[in-house]
C-alpha positions as a Markdown table, in Angstrom:
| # | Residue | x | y | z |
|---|---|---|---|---|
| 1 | Unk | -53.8 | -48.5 | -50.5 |
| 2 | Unk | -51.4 | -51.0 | -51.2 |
| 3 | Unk | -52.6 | -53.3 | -54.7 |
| 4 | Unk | -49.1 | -55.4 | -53.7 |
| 5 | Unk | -49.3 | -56.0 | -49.7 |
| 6 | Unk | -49.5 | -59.8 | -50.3 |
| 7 | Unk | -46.7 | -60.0 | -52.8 |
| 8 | Unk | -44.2 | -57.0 | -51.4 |
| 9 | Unk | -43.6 | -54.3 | -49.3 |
| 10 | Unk | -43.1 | -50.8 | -51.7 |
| 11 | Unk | -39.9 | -49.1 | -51.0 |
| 12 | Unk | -41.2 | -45.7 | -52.5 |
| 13 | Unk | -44.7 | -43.9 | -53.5 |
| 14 | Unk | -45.4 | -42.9 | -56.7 |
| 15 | Unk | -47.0 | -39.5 | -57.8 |
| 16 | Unk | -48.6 | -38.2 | -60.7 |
| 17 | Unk | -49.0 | -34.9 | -60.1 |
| 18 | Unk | -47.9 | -30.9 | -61.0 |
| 19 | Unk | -47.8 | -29.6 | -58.1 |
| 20 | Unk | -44.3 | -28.6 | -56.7 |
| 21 | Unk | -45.5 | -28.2 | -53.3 |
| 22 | Unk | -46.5 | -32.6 | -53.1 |
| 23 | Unk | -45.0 | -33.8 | -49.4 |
| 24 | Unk | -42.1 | -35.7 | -50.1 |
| 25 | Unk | -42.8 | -38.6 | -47.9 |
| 26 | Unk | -46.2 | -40.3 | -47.7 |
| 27 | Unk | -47.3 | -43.3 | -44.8 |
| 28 | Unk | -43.5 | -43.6 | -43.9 |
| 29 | Unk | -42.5 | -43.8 | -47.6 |
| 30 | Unk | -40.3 | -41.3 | -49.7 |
| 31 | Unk | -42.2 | -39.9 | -52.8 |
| 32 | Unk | -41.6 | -40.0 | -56.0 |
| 33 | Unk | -43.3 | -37.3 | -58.6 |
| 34 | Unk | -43.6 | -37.0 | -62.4 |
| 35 | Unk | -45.4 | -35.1 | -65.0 |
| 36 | Unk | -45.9 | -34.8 | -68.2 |
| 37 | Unk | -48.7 | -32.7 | -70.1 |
| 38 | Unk | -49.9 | -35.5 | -72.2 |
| 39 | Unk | -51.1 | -37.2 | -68.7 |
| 40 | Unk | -53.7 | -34.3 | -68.9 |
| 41 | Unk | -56.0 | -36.8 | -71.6 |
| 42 | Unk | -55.2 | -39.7 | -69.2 |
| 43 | Unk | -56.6 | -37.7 | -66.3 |
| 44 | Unk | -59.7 | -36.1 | -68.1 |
| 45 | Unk | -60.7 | -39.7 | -69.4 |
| 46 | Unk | -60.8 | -41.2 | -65.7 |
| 47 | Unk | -63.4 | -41.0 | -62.9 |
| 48 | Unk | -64.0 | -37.6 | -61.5 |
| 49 | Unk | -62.7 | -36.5 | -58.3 |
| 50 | Unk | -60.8 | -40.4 | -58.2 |
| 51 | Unk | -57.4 | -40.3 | -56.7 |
| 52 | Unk | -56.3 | -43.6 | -56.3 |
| 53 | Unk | -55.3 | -46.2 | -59.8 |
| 54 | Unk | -58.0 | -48.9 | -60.3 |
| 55 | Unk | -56.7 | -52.5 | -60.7 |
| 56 | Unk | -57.3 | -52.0 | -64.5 |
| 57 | Unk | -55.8 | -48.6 | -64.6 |
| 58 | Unk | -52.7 | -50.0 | -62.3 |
| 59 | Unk | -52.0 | -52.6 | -65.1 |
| 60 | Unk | -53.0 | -50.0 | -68.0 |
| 61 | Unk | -49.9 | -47.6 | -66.7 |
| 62 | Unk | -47.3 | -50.2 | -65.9 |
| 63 | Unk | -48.1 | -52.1 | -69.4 |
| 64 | Unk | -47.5 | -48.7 | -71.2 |
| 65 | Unk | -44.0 | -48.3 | -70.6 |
| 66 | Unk | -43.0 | -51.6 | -70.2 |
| 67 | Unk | -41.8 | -51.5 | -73.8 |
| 68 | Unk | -38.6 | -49.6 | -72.7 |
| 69 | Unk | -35.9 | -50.2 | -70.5 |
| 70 | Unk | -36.2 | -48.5 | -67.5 |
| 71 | Unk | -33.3 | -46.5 | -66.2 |
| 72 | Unk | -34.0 | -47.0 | -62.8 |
| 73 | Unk | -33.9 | -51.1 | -63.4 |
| 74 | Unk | -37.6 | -51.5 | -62.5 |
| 75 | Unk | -38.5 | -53.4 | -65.7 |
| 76 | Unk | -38.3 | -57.6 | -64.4 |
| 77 | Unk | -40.5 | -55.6 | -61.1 |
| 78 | Unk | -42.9 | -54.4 | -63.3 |
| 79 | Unk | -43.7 | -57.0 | -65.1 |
| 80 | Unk | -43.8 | -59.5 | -62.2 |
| 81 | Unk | -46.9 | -57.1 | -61.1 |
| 82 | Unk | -48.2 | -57.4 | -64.4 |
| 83 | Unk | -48.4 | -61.4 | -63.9 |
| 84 | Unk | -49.9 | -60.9 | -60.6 |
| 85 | Unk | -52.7 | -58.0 | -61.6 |
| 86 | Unk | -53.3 | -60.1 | -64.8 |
| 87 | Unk | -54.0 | -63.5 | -62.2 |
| 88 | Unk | -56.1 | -61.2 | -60.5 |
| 89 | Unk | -58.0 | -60.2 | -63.1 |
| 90 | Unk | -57.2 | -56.7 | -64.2 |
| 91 | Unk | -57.7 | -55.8 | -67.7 |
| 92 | Unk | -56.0 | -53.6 | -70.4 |
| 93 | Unk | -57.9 | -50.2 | -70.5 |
| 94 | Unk | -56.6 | -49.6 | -74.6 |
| 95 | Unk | -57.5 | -46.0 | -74.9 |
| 96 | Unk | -55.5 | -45.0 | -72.1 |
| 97 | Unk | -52.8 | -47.3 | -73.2 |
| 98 | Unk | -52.5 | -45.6 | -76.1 |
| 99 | Unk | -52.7 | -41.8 | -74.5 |
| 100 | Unk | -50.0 | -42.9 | -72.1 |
| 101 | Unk | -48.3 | -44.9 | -74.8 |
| 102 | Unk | -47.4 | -41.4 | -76.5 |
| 103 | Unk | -46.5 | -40.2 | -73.0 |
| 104 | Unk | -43.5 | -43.0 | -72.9 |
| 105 | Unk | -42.3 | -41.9 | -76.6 |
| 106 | Unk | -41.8 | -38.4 | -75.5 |
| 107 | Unk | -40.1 | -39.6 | -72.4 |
| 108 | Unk | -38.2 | -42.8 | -73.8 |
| 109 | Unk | -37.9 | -42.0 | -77.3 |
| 110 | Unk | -39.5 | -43.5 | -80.0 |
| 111 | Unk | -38.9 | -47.1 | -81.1 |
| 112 | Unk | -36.6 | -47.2 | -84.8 |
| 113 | Unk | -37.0 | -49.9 | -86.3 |
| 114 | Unk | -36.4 | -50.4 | -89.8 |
| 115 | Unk | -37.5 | -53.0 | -91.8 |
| 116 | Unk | -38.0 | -52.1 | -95.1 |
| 117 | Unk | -34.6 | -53.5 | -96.2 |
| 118 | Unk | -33.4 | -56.7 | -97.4 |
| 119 | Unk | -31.9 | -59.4 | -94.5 |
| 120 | Unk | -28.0 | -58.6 | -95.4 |
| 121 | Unk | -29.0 | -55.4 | -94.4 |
| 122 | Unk | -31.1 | -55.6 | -91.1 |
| 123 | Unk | -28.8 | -58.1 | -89.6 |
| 124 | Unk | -25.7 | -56.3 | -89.9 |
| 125 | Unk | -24.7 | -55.2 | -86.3 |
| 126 | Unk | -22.6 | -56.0 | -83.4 |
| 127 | Unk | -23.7 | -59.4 | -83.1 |
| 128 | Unk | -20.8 | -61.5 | -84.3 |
| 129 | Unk | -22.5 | -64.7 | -86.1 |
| 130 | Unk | -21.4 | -68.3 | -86.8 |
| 131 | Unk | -24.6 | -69.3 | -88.7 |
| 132 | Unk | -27.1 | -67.9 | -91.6 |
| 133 | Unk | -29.9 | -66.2 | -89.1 |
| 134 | Unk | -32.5 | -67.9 | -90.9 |
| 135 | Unk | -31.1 | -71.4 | -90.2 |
| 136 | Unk | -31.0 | -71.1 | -86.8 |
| 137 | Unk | -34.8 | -69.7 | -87.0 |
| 138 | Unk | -35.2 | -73.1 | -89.2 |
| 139 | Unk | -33.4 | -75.2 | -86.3 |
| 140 | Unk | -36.1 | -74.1 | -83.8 |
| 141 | Unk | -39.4 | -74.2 | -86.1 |
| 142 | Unk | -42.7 | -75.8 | -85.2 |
| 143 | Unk | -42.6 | -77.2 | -88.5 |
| 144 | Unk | -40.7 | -77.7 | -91.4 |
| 145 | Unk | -40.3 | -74.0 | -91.9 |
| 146 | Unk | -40.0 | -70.8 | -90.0 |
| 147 | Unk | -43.4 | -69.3 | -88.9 |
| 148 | Unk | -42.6 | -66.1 | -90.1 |
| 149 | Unk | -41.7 | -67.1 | -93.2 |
| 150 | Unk | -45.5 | -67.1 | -94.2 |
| 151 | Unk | -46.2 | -63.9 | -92.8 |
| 152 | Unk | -43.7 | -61.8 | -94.9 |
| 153 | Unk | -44.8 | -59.5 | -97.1 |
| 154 | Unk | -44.3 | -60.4 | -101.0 |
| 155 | Unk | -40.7 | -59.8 | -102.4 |
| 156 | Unk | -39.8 | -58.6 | -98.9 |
| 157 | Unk | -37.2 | -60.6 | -96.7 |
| 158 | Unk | -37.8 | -59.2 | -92.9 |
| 159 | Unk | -41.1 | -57.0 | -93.6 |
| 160 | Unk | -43.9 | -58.7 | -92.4 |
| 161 | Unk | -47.5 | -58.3 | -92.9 |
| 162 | Unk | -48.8 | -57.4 | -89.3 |
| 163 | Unk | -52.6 | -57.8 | -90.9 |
| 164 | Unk | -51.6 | -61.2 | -91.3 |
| 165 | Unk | -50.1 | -61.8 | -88.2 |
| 166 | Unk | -53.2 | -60.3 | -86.6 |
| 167 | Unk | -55.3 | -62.2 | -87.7 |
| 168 | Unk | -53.7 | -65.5 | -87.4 |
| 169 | Unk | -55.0 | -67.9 | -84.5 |
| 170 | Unk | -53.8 | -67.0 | -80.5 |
| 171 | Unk | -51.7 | -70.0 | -79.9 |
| 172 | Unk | -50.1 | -69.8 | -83.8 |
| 173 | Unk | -49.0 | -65.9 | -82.7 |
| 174 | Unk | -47.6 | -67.3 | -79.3 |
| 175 | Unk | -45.7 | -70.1 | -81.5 |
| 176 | Unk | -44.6 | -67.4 | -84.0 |
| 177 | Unk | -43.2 | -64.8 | -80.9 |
| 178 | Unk | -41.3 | -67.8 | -79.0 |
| 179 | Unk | -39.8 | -68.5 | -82.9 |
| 180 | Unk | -38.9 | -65.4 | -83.3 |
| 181 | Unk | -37.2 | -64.9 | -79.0 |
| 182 | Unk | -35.8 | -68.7 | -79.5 |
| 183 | Unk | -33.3 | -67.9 | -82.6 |
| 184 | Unk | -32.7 | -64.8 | -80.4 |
| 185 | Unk | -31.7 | -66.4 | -77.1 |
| 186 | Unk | -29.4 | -68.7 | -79.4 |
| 187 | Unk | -27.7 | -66.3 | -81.4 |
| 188 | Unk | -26.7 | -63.7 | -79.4 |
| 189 | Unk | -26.5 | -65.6 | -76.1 |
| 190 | Unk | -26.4 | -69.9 | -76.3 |
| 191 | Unk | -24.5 | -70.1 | -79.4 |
| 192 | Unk | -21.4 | -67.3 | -78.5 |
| 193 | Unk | -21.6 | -69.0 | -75.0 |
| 194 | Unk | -20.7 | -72.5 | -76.9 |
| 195 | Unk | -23.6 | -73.5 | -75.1 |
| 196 | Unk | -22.6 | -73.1 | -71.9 |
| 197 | Unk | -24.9 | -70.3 | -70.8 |
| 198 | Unk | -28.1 | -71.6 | -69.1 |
| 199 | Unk | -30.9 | -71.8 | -71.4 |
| 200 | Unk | -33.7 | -69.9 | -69.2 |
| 201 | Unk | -31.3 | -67.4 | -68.7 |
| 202 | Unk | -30.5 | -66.8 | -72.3 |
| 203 | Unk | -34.5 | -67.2 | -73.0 |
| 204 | Unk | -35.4 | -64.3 | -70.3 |
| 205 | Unk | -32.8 | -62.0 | -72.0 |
| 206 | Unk | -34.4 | -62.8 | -75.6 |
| 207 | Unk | -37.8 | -61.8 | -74.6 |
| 208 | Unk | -36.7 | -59.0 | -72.3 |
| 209 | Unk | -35.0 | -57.4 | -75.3 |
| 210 | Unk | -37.5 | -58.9 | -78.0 |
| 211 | Unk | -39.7 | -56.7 | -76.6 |
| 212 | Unk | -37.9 | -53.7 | -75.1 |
| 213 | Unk | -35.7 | -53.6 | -78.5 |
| 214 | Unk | -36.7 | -55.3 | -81.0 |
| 215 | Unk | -40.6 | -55.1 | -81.6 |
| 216 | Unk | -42.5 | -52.0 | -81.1 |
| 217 | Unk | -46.4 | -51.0 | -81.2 |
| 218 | Unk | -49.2 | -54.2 | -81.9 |
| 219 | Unk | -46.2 | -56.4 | -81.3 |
| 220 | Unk | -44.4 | -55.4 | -78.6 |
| 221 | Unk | -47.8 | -54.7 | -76.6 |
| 222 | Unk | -48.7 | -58.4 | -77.6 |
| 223 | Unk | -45.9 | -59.8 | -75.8 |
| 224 | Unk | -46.5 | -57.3 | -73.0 |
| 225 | Unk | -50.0 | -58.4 | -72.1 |
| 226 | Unk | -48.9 | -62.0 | -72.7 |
| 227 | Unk | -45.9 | -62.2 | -71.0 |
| 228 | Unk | -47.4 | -64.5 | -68.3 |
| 229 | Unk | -47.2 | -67.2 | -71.3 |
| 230 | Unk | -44.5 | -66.3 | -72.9 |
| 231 | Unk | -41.9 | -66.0 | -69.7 |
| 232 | Unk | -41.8 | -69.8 | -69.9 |
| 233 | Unk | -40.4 | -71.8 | -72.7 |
| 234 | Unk | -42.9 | -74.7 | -73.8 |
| 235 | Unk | -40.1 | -76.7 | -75.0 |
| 236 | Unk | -36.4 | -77.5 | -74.5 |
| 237 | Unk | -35.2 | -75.0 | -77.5 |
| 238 | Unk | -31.7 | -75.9 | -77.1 |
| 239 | Unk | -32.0 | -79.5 | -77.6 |
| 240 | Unk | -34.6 | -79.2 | -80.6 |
| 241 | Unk | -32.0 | -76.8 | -82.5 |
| 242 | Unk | -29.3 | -79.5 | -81.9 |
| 243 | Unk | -31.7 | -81.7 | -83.1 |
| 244 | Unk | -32.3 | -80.3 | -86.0 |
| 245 | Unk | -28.7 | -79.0 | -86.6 |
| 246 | Unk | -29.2 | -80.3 | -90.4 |
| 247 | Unk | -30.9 | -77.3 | -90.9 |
| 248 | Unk | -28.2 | -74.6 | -89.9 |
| 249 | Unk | -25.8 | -72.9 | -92.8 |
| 250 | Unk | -22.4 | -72.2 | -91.3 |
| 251 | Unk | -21.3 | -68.5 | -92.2 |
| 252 | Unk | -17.9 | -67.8 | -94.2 |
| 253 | Unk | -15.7 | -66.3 | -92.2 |
């Protein structure tokens, strides 16, 4: 059973399983094992006696660890599949996702990220910056101010309120997410470049690492399922933060 035949050929086969005896080679194709005991509640909550994934179950397991960098570089593969099962109309099974989901935290490690600080503080790594990160957030904006600006919590500086931002309106989250992968592409990639680095390249790092590094849980599973949307900028950000280069504080060196 091949879910992929019409896009690509596999190179290996997968396997879920504990059995140290499983053939190493399948159809022609070299196997691959893994096991884990938390993959005993996935198991237990499918079909009875079913061996092969379901479309929705497919999606379920590659959206689940598609959070983290993969150390055999699989992640772009997997989430070209998750366009294509998406288009074909698989949907996310969410209590399996969230079984699996603690299957990936054991195996991957669990996602730091620590917000409750003030902005001085969070942005202090090794990114070496020419502007004030909020400005260049403000050179990009939909509007006249940063989207996430209304969805901090009060006296808070990078904390935001994820009730909020839950239930705000699809297409306002999808504005607030490009925002937030935007002022990430040009920080860390356009801006260093002097703005010589492509801009869908620097864009398809930003969201690659938005959400294998820089989001975690509700958010980074958001941009997970909506990656289809979110691969493609809706607007040429480069040109509207040059635009707008009023807005952007220059750093003291």
């Amino acid at each position: 059973m091949n879910l992929f035949k019409f896009r690509r050929q596999p190179k290996d086969f997968d396997v879920w399983t504990n059995d140290p005896t499983f053939p190493d080679t399948y159809d022609g194709l070299r196997v691959e094992t893994f096991w884990h005991g938390g993959l005993v509640d996935f198991f237990e909550n499918r079909r009875p006696g079913q061996a092969w994934p379901t479309k929705d179950e497919l999606f379920t397991i590659k959206a689940s660890h598609a959070g983290w960098e993969l150390r055999n570089g699989s992640w772009d593969k997997h989430m070209s599949d998750l366009v294509a099962l998406k288009q074909a109309g698989a949907k996310l099974q969410e209590d399996q996702f969230a079984r699996l989901y603690k299957v990936w935290e054991d195996v991957h490690g669990k996602k730091q990220l620590k917000l409750q600080k003030g902005k001085d503080d969070f942005f202090t790594d090794a990114v070496v910056r020419i502007y004030d990160h909020d400005s260049i957030h403000a050179s990009v904006a939909y509007g006249d101010e940063p989207m996430y600006v209304q969805t901090l919590k009060p006296g808070s500086e990078v904390d935001v309120d994820m009730a909020y931002i839950k239930a705000m309106p699809f297409d306002e989250q999808i504005k607030l997410f490009r925002e937030e992968v935007y002022a990430t592409a040009l920080e860390r990639k356009v801006i260093p470049s002097n703005y010589t680095i492509s801009p869908r390249k620097a864009y398809a790092w930003a969201l690659r690492r938005t959400i294998t590094s820089l989001t975690k849980g509700w958010s980074s599973k958001f941009l997970i399922l909506n990656y289809d949307i979110m691969r493609t900028p809706d607007c040429d950000y480069v040109q509207r933060h040059l635009d707008n280069k009023d807005r952007l504080i220059l750093l003291e060196k």
